[in-house]
C-alpha positions in Angstrom: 0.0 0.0 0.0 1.5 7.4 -0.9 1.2 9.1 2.7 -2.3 10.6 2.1 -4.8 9.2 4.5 -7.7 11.3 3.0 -9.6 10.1 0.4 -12.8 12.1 -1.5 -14.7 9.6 -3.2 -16.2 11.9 -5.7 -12.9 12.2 -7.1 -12.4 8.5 -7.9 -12.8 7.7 -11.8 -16.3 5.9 -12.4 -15.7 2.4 -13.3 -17.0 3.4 -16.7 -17.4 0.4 -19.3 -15.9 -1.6 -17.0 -18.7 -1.9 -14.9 -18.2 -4.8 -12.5 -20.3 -8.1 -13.0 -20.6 -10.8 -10.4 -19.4 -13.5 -12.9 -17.2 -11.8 -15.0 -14.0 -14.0 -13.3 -15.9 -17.0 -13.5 -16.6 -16.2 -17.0 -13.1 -15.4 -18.1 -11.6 -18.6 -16.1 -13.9 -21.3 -18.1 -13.3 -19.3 -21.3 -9.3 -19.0 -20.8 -8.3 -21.4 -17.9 -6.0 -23.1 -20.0 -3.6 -19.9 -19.4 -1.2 -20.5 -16.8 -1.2 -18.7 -13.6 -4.5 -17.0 -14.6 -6.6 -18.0 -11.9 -4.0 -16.8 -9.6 -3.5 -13.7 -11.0 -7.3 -12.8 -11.1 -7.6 -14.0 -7.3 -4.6 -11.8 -6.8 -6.8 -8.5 -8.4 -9.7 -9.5 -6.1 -8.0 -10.0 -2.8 -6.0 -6.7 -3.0 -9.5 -5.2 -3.1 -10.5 -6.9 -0.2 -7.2 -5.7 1.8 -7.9 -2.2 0.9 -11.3 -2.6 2.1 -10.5 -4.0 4.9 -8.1 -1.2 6.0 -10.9 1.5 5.3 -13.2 -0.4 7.3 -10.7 -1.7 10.3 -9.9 1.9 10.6 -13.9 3.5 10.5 -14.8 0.7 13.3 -11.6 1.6 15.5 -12.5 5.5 14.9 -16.1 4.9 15.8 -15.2 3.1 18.6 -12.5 5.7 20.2 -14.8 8.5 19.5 -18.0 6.5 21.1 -19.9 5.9 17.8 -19.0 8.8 16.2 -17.2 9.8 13.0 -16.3 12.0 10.4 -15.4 10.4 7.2 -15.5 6.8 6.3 -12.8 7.9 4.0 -9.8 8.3 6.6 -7.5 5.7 7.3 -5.2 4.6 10.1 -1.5 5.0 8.3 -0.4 2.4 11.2 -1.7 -0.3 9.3 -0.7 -1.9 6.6 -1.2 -5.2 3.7 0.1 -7.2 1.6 -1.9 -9.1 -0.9 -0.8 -13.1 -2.4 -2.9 -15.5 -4.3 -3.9 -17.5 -0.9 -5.2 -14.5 1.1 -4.0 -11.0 2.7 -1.7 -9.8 5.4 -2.3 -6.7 7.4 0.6 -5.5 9.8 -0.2 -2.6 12.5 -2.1 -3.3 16.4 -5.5 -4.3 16.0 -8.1 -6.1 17.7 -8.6 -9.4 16.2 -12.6 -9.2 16.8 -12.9 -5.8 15.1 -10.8 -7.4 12.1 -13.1 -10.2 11.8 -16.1 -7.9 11.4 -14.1 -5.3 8.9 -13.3 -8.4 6.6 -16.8 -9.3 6.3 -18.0 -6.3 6.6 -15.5 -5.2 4.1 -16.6 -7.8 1.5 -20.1 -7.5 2.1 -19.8 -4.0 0.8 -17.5 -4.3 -1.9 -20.1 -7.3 -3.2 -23.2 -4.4 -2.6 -21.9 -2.1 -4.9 -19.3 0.2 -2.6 -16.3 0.2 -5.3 -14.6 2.9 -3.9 -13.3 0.4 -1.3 -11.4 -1.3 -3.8 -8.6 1.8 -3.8 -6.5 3.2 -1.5 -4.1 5.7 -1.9 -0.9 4.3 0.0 -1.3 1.1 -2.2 2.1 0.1 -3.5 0.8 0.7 -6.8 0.8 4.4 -6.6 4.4 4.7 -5.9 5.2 2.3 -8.7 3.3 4.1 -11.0 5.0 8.1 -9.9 8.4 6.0 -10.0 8.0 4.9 -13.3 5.8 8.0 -14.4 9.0 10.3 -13.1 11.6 8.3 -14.3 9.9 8.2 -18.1 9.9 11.8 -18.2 13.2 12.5 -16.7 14.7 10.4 -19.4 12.1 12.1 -22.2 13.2 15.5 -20.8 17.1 14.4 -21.1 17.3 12.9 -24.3 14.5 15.6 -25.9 15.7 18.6 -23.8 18.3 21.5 -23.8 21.8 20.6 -23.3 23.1 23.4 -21.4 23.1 22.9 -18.0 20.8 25.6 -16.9 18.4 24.1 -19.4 18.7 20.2 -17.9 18.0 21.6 -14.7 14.7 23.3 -15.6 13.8 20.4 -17.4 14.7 18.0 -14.2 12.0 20.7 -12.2 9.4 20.2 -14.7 9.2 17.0 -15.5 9.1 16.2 -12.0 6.6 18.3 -11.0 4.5 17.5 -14.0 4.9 13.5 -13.0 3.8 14.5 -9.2 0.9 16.0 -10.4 -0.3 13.3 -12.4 0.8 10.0 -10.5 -2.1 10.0 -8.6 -4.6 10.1 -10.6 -3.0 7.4 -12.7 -2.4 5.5 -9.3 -5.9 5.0 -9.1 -6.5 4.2 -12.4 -4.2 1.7 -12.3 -5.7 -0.2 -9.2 -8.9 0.1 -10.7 -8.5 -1.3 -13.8 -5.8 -3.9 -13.4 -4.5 -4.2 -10.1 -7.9 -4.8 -8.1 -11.6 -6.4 -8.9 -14.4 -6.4 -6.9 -13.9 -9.9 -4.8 -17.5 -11.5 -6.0 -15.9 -14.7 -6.0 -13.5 -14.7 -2.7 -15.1 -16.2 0.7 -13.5 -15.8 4.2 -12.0 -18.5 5.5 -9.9 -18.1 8.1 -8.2 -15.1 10.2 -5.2 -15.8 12.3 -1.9 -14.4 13.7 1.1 -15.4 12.0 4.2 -14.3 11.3 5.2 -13.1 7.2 7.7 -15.1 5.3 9.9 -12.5 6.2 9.1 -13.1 9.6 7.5 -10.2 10.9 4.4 -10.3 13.1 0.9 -10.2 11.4 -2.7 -11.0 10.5 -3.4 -13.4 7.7 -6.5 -13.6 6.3 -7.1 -16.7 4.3 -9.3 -16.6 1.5 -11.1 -19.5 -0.8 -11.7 -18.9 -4.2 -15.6 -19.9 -5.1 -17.5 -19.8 -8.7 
């Protein structure tokens, strides 16, 4: 999973023709499951909605419960917790309360399933920085190769193709995890939530997810 913890829905770019069906995975797998890995990779796209769901909702229970059922924007996030999506299921990493992270995750995909897309995103998703690394990189290069020589004139290039790639990243971010990265989980059902540790080691929640047509 940028450091904003703010989100306006309204900003969010509509689904559009890609408007979500309940068995458009199902669909694709007994038209293409020959492909290799694609099963994997689509349960990859649904889960890592599910974990960014799941963070918006851990963090509007935990905010309605410190503020005694009150709140001011579903759309803020505790930036103490954090995912990781795979192809079996999702880990978050932050202190929680393993009750209020059983009801997110089913509250989370009971949502997402409803018609709340906007779960589905989040803007400190590792996909965001992967897209404004790759977005400022390209146009430093463009700027370099396409640009003035002089020194003066590299350095004013440098400014503004970085500040142009800042501007857009986000944006693109998004659209990224909308269209490729994430899909609404329609086929995903919870199976279990445990502590574990990562394969790195470190302390976590796993959420363990089955994949059902």
């Amino acid at each position: 999973m940028t450091d904003a913890a703010y989100v306006d829905r309204d900003n969010f770019w509509n689904f559009g023709f890609f408007y979500p069906r309940p068995t458009q995975d199902s669909e694709l797998l007994q038209q293409l499951g020959f492909i290799p890995g694609l099963k994997e990779l689509l349960m990859l796209r649904q889960v890592h909605a599910l974990e960014h769901a799941t963070v918006w909702v851990l963090s509007e229970i935990e905010r309605m419960n410190n503020n005694q059922g009150k709140t001011n924007s579903p759309w803020q996030d505790n930036e103490a917790i954090g995912g990781l999506s795979t192809d079996k299921g999702f880990y978050l990493y932050g202190e929680m309360n393993l009750l209020n992270l059983k009801r997110a995750v089913r509250l989370a995909l009971t949502r997402l399933k409803k018609g709340e897309w906007d779960l589905a995103l989040h803007p400190r998703c590792g996909t965001n920085v992967s897209v404004a690394m790759l977005l400022t990189t390209g146009m430093i290069l463009t700027t370099y190769l396409l640009g003035p020589r002089e020194p003066l004139g590299q350095l004013l290039g440098l400014g503004l193709a970085t500040t142009t790639a800042n501007y857009f990243a986000p944006d693109l971010g998004m659209s990224v995890q909308r269209y490729l990265t994430t899909a609404i989980p329609f086929n995903l059902k919870v199976r279990e939530i445990t502590k574990t540790v990562d394969m790195w080691g470190r302390p976590a929640h796993f959420v363990s997810l089955n994949w059902q047509d």
